[in-house]
C-alpha positions in Angstrom: -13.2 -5.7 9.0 -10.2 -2.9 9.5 -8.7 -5.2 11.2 -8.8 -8.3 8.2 -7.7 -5.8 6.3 -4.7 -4.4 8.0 -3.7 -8.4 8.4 -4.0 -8.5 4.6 -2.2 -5.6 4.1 0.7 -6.2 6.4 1.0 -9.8 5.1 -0.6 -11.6 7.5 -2.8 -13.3 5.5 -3.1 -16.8 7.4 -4.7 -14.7 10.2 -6.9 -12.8 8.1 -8.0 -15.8 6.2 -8.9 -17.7 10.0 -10.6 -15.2 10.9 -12.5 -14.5 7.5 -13.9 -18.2 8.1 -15.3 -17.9 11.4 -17.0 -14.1 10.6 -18.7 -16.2 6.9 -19.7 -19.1 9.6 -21.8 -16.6 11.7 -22.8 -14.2 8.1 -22.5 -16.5 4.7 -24.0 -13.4 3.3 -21.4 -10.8 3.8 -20.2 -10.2 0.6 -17.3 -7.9 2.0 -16.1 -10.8 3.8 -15.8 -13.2 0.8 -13.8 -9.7 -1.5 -11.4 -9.7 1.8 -10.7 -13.5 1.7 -10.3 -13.3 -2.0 -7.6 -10.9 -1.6 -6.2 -12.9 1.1 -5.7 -15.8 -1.0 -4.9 -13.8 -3.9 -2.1 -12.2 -1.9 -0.9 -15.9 -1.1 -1.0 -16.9 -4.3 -4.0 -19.0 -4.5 -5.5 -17.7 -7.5 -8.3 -20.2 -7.9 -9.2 -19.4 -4.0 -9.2 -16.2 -5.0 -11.3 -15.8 -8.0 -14.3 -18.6 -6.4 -14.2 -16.0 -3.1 -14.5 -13.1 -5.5 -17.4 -15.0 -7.5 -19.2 -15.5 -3.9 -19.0 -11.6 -3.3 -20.8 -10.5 -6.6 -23.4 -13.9 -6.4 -24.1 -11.7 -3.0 -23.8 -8.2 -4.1 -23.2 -7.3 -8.5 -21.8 -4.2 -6.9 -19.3 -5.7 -4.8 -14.9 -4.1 -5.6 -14.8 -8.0 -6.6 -16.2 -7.5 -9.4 -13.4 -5.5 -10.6 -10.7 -7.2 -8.3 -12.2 -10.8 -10.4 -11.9 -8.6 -13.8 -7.7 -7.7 -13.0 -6.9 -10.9 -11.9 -8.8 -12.7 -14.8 -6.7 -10.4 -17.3 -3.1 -10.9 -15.6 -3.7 -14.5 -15.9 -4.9 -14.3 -19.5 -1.8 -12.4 -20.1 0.7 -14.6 -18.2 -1.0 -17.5 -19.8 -1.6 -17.3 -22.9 0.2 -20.8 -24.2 -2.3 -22.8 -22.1 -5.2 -21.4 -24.7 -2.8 -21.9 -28.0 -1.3 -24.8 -27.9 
């Protein structure tokens, strides 16, 4: 996982996401795993990748960082799109 996570980091996030896939093929439990991805694809601006990967982390573990990485990304959208709920 250092590794998917220095891909993320250094912006690499094609990479990271590949290899995310194969390691949930071999363990659909690891929450970790599903946080990463969902910062992969947050990171590549795929926010509805992003949030579903973070909703598969806390299904698999409440305790999971994506329950707080869902809760910042739910409020920047909120804030950036407020119109689309007062039309």
């Amino acid at each position: 996982m250092e590794k998917i996570k220095e891909l993320i980091y250094e912006g690499q996030v094609d990479e990271a996401i590949r290899l995310l896939d194969a390691h949930l093929e071999a363990n659909p439990d690891d929450d970790e795993a599903y946080y990463l991805r969902g910062n992969a694809w947050r990171k590549k601006g795929d926010n509805r990748l992003a949030l579903n990967n973070y909703l598969e982390a806390m299904a698999r573990n409440p305790e999971s960082p994506a329950r707080k990485a869902h809760e910042m990304l739910m409020s920047i959208l909120d804030f950036y799109h407020k119109d689309l709920y007062n039309p």
